[in-house]
PASEBA-1860 file (N, C-alpha, C; in nm, 3 decimals):
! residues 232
1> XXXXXXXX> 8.959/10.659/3.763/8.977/10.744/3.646/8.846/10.816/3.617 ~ 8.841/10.945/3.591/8.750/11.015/3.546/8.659/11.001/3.469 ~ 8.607/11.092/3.416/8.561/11.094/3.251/8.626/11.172/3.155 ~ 8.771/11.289/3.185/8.857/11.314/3.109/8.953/11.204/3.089 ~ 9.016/11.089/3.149/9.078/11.035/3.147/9.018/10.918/3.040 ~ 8.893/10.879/3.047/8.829/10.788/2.991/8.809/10.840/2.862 ~ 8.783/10.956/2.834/8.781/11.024/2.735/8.952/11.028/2.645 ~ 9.028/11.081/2.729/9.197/11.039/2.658/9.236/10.896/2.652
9> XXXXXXXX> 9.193/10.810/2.712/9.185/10.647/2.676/9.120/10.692/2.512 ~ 9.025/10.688/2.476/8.917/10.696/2.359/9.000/10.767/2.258 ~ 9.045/10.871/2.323/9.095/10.955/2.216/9.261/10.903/2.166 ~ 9.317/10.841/2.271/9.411/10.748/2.230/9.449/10.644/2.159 ~ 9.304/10.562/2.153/9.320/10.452/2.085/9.242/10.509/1.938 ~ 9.197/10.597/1.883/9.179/10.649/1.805/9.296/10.691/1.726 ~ 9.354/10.733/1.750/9.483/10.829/1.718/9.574/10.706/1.683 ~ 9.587/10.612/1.759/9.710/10.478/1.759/9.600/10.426/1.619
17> XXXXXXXX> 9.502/10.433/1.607/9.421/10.300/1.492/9.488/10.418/1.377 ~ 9.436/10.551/1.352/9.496/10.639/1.271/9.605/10.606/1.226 ~ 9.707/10.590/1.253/9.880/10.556/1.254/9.903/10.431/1.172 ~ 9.811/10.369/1.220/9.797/10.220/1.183/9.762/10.156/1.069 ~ 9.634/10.293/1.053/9.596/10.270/0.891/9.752/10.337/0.803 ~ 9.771/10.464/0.861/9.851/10.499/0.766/9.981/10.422/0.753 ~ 10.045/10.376/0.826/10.148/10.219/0.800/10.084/10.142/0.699 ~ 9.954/10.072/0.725/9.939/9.970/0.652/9.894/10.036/0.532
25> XXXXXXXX> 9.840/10.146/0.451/9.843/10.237/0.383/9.961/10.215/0.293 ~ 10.055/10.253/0.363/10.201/10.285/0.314/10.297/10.160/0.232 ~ 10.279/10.050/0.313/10.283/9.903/0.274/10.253/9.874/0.142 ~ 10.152/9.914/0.064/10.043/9.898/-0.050/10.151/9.997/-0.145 ~ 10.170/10.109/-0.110/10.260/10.182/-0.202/10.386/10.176/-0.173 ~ 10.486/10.081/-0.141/10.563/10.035/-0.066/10.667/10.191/-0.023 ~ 10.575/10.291/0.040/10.655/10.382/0.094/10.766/10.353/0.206 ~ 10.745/10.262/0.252/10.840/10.213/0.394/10.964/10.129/0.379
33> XXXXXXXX> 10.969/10.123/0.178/11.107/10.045/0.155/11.191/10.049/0.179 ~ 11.274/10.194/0.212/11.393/10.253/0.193/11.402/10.234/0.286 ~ 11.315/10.225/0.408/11.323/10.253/0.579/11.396/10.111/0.635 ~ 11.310/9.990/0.559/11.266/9.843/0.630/11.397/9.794/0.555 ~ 11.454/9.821/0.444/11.575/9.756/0.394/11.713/9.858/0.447 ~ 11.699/9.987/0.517/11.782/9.997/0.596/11.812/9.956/0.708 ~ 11.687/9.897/0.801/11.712/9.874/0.903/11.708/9.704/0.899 ~ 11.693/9.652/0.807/11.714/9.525/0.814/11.919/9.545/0.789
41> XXXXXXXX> 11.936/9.586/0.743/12.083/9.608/0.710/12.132/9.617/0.847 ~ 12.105/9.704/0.908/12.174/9.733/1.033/12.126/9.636/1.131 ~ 12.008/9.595/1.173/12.009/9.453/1.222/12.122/9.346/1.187 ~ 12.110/9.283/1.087/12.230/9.227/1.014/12.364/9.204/1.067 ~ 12.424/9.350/1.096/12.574/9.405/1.186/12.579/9.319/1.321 ~ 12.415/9.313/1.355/12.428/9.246/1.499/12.462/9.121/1.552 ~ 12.399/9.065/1.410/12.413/8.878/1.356/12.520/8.826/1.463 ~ 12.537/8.725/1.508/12.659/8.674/1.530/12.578/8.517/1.561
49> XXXXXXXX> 12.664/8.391/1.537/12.624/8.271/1.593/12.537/8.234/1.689 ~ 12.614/8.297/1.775/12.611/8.286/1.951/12.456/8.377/1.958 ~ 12.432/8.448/1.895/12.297/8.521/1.929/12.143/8.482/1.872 ~ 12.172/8.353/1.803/12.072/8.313/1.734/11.996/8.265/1.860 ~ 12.051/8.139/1.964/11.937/8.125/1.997/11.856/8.129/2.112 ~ 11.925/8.289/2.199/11.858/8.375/2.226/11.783/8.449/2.222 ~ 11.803/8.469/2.054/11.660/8.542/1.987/11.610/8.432/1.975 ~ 11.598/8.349/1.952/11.493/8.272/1.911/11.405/8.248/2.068
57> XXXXXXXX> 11.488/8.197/2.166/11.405/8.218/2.290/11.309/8.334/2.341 ~ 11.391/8.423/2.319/11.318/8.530/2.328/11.227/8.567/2.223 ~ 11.175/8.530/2.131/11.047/8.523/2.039/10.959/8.429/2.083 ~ 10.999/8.349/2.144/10.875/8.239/2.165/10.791/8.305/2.292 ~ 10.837/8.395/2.332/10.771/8.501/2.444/10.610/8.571/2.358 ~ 10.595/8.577/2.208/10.491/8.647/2.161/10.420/8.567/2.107 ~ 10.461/8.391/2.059/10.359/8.313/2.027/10.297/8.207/2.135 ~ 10.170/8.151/2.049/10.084/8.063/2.144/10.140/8.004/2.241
65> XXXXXXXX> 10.285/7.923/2.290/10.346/7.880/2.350/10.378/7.976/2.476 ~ 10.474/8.085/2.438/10.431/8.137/2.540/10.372/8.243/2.616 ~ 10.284/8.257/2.513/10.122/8.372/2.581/10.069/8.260/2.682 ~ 10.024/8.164/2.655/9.940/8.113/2.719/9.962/8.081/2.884 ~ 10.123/8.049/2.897/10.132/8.119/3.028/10.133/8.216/3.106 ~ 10.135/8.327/3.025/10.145/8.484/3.089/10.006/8.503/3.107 ~ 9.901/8.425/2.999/9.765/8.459/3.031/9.736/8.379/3.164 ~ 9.758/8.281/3.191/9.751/8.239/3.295/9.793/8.242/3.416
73> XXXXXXXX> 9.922/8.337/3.377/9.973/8.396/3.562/9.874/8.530/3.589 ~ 9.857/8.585/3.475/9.797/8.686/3.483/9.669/8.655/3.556 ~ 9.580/8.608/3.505/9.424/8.499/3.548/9.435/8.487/3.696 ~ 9.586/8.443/3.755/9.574/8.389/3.889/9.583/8.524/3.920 ~ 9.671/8.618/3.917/9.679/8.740/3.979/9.499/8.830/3.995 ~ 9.406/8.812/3.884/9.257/8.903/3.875/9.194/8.792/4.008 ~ 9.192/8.683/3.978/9.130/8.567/4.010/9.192/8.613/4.221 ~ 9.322/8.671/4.259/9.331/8.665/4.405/9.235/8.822/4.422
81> XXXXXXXX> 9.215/8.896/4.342/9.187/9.042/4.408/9.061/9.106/4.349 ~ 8.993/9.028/4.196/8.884/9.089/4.206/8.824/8.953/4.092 ~ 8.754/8.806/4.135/8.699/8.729/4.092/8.611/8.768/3.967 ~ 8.528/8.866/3.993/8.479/8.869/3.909/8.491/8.921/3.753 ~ 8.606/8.931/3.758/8.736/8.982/3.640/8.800/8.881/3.538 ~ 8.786/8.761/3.604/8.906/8.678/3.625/8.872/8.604/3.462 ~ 8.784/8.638/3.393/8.763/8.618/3.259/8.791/8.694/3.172 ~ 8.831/8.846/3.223/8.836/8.934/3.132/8.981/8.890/3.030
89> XXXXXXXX> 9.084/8.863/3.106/9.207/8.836/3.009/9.217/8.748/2.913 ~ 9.156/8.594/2.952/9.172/8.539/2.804/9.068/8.570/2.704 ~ 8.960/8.648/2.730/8.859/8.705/2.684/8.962/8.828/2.554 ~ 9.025/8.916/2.626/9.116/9.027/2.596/9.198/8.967/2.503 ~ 9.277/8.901/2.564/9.367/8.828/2.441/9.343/8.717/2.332 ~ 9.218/8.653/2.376/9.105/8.629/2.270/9.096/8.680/2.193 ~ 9.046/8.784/2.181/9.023/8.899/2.081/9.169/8.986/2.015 ~ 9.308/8.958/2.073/9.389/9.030/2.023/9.430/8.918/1.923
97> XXXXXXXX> 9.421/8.771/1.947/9.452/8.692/1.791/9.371/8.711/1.729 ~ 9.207/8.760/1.714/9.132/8.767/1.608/9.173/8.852/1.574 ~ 9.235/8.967/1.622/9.225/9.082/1.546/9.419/9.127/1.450 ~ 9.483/9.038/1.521/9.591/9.050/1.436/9.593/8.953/1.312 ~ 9.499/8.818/1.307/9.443/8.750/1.173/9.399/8.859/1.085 ~ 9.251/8.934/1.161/9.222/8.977/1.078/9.284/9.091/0.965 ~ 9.393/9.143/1.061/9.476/9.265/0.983/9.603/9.202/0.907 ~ 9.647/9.096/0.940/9.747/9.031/0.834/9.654/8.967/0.699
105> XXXXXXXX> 9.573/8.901/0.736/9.513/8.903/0.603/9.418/9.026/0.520 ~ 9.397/9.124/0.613/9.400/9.250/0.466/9.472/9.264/0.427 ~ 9.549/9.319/0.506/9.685/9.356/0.432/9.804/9.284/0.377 ~ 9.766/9.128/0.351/9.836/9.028/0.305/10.010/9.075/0.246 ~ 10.076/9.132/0.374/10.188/9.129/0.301/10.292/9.056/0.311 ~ 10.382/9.022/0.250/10.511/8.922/0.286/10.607/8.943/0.371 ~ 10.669/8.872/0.413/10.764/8.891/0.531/10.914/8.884/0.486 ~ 11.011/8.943/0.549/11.160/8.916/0.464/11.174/8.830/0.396
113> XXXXXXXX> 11.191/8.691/0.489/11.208/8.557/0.440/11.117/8.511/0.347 ~ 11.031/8.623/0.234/10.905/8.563/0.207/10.818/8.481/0.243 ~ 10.779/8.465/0.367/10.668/8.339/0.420/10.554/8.469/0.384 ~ 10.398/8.433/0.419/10.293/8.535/0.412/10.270/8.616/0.512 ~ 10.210/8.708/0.540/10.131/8.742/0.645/10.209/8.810/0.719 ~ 10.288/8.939/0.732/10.399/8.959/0.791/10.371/9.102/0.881 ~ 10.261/9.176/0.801/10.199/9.321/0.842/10.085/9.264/0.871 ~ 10.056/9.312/1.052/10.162/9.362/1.146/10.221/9.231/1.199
121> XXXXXXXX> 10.310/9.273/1.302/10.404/9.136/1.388/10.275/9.121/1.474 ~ 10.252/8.972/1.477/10.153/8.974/1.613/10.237/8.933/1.728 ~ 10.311/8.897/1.744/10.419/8.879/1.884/10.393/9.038/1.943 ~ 10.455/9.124/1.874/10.439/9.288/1.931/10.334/9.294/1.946 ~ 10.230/9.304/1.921/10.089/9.340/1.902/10.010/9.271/2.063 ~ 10.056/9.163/2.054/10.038/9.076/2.136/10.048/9.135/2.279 ~ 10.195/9.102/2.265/10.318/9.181/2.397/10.213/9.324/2.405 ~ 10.205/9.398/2.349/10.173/9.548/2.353/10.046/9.549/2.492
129> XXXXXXXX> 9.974/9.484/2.442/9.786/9.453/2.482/9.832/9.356/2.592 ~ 9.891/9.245/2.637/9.947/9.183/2.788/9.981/9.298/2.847 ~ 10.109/9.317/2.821/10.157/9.401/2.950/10.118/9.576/2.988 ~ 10.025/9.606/2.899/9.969/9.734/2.888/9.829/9.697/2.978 ~ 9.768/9.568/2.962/9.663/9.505/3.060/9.687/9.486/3.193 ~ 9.843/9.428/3.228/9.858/9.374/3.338/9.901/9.537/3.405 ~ 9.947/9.601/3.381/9.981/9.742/3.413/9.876/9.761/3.477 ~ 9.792/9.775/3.392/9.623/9.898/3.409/9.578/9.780/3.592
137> XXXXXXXX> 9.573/9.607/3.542/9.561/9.584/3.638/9.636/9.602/3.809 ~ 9.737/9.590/3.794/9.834/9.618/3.908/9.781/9.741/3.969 ~ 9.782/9.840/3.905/9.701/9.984/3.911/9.589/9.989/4.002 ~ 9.489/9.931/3.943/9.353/9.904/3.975/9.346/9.871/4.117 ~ 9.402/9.770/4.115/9.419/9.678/4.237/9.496/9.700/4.374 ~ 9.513/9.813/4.341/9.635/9.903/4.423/9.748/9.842/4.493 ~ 9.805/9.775/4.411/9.918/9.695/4.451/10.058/9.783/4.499 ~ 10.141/9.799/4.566/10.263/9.832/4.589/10.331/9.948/4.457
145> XXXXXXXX> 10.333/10.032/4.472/10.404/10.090/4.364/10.527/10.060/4.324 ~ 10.588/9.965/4.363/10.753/9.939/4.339/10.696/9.791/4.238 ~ 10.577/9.721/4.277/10.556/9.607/4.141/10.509/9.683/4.057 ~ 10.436/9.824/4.063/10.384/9.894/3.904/10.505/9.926/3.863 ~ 10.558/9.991/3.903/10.688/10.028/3.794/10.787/9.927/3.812 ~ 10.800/9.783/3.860/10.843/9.694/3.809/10.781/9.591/3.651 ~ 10.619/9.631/3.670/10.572/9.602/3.561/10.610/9.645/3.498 ~ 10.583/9.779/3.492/10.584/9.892/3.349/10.752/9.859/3.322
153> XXXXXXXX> 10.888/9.848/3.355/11.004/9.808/3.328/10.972/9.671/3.265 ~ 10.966/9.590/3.301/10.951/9.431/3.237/10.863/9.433/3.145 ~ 10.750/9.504/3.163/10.661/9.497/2.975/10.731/9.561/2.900 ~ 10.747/9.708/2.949/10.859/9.758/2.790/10.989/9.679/2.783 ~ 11.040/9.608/2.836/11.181/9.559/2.835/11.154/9.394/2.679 ~ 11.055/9.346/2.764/11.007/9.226/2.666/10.898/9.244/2.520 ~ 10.886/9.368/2.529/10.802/9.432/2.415/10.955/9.432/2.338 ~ 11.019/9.511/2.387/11.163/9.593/2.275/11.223/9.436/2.285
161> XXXXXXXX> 11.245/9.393/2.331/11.346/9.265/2.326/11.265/9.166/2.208 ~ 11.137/9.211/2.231/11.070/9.054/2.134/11.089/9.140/1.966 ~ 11.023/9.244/1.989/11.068/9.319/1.895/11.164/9.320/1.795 ~ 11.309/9.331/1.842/11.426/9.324/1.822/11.456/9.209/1.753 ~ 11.384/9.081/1.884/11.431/8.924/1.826/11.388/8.875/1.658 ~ 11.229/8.941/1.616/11.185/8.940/1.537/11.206/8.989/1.379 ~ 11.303/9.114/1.422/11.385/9.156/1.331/11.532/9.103/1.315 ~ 11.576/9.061/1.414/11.729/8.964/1.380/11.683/8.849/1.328
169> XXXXXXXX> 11.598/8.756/1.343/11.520/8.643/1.291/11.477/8.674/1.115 ~ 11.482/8.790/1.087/11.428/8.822/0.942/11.249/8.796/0.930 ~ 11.188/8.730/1.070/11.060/8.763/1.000/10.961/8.901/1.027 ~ 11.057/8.991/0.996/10.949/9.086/0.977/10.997/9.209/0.964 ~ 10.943/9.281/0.894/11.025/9.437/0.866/11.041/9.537/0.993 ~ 11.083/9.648/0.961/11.053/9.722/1.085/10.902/9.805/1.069 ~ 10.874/9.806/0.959/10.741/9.881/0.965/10.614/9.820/1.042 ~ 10.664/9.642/0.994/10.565/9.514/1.031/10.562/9.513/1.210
177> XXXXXXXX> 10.686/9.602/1.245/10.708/9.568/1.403/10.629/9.702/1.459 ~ 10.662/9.825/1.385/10.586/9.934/1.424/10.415/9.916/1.414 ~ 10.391/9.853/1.342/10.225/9.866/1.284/10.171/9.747/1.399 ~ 10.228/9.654/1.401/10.186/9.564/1.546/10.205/9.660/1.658 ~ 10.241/9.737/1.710/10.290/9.841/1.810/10.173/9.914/1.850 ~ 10.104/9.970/1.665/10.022/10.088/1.697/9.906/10.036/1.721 ~ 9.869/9.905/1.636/9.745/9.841/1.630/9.708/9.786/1.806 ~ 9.849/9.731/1.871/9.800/9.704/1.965/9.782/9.764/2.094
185> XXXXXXXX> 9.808/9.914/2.018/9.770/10.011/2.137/9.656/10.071/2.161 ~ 9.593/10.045/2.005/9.505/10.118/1.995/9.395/9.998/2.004 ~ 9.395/9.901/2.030/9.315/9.796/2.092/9.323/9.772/2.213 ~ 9.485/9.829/2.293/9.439/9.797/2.440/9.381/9.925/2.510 ~ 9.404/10.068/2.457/9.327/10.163/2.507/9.225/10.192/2.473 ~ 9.115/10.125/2.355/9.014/10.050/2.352/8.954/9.986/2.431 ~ 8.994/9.876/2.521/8.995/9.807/2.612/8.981/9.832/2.729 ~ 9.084/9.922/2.781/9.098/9.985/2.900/8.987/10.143/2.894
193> XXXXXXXX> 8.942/10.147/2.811/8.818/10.254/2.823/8.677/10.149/2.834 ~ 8.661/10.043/2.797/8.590/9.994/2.798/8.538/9.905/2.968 ~ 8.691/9.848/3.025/8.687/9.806/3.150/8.664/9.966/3.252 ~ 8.727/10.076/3.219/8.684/10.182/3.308/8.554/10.218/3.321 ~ 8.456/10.213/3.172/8.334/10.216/3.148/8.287/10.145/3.230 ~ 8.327/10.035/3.224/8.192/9.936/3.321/8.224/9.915/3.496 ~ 8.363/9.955/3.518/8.395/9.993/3.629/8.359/10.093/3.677 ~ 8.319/10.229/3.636/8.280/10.329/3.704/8.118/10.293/3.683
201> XXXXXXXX> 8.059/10.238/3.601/7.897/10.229/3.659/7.893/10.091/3.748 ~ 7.984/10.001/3.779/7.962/9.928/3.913/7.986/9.964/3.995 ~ 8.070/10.075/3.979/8.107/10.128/4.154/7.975/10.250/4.201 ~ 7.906/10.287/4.078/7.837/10.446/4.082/7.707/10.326/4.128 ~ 7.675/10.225/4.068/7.580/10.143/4.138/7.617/10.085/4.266 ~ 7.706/10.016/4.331/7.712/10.032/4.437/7.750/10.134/4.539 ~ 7.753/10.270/4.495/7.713/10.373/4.603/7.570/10.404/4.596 ~ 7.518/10.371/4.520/7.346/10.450/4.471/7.296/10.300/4.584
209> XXXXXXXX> 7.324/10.179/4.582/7.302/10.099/4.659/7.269/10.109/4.825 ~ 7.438/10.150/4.829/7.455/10.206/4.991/7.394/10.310/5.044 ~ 7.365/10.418/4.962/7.315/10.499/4.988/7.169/10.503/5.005 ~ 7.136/10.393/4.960/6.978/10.343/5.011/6.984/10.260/5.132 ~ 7.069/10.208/5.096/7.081/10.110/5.217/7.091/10.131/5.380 ~ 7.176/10.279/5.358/7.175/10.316/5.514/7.082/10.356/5.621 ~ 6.977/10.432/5.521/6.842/10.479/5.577/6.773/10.383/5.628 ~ 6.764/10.263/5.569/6.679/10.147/5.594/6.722/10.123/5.688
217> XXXXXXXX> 6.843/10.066/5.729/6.935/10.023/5.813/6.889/10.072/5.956 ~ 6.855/10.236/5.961/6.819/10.290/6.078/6.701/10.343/6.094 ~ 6.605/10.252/6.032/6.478/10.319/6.035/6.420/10.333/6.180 ~ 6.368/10.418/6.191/6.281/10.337/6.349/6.383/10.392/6.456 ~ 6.520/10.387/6.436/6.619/10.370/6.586/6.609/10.500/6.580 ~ 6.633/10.542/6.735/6.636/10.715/6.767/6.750/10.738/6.728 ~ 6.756/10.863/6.699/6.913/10.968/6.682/7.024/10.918/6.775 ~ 7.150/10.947/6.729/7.289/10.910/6.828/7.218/11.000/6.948
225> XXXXXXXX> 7.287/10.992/7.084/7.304/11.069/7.227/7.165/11.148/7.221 ~ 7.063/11.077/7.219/6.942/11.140/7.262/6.859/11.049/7.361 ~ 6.809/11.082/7.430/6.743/11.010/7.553/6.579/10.957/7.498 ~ 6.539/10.897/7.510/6.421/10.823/7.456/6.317/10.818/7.593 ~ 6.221/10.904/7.562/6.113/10.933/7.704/6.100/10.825/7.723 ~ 6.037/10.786/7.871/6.009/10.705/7.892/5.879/10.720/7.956 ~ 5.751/10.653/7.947/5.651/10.656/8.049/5.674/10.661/8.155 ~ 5.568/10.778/8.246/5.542/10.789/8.387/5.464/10.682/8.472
END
């Protein structure tokens, strides 16, 4: 990736934090009422017995239970193709629970079911920053193009599905699901400008490397297909 591209990373996750304030903004003057009690309504329609606890399976996909394996398949996948990486993810998602604490408790708002802490969803937020990571990695790594856009299908598929589950479950509005969305986009293209950053000056240092290196390499030896006098 460039430095326009690194630059639209920057300018992306800028724009997603923008959005983000203005959601959680909106929350405070409860502009998003009319929105979050319609679409809890129409969630509702979907209700049926039989679907409870599917959603519920499918939510346990965005908490500690089960991140911690995705961080860890993930880990094995950096860990076969570039070792010295192989910290960056729980490092990454490290930082995506500090940072969805820290935005549920500003914005301390309640959740349908009244429990606390509801803006933003960190399951979405979560989901958003995994599979937007494992993407960028697959990428990187130049893996097969039929597993990138098998990624990119299976992260958005389990983003919208956890999503969904979270709102049939009642804990969380739809605004609470959008604002986890934006926040965690605008933390993983944060992220991914930050790994390109330090990826393009390890690679710009190991050509500045090689490029010393070759001269040395042939100091002294004569030119290709030239004959080397010899004493009479």
């Amino acid at each position: 990736m460039g430095p326009l591209g690194r630059r639209a990373l920057l300018a992306g996750a800028g724009l997603a934090f923008v959005g983000f304030l203005g959601l959680a903004g909106g929350t405070f003057q409860h502009h998003w009422q009319g929105v979050d009690q319609g679409a809890r309504e129409l969630v509702g329609l979907a209700r049926a017995a039989g679907f409870d606890t599917p959603m519920q399976t499918v939510s346990v996909l965005g908490n500690g239970s089960g991140m911690v394996p995705l961080i860890a398949l993930a880990s094995l996948l950096v860990w076969q193709y570039r070792r010295r990486w192989v910290i960056a993810v729980p490092i990454i998602m490290l930082g995506t629970g500090g940072l969805q604490l820290l935005a549920k408790w500003a914005v301390n708002r309640p959740r349908p079911n009244l429990t606390p802490w509801g803006f933003p969803s960190g399951h979405v937020l979560s989901l958003v920053v995994f599979f937007g990571l494992l993407v960028y990695l697959l990428c990187v790594f130049g893996i097969d193009r039929r597993w990138q856009w098998l990624g990119r299908g299976v992260g958005a598929g389990m983003v919208l599905a956890v999503a969904f589950s979270r709102l049939y479950l009642d804990f969380h509005w739809l605004s609470d699901v959008v604002g986890g969305f934006t926040l965690g986009l605008a933390y993983l293209l944060l992220t991914l400008w930050l790994l390109e950053y330090f990826r393009h000056r390890s690679l710009r240092a190991e050509a500045v490397t090689l490029a010393l290196a070759v001269p040395a390499i042939g100091l002294g030896d004569p030119p290709p297909n030239c004959e080397v006098p010899t004493p009479s």
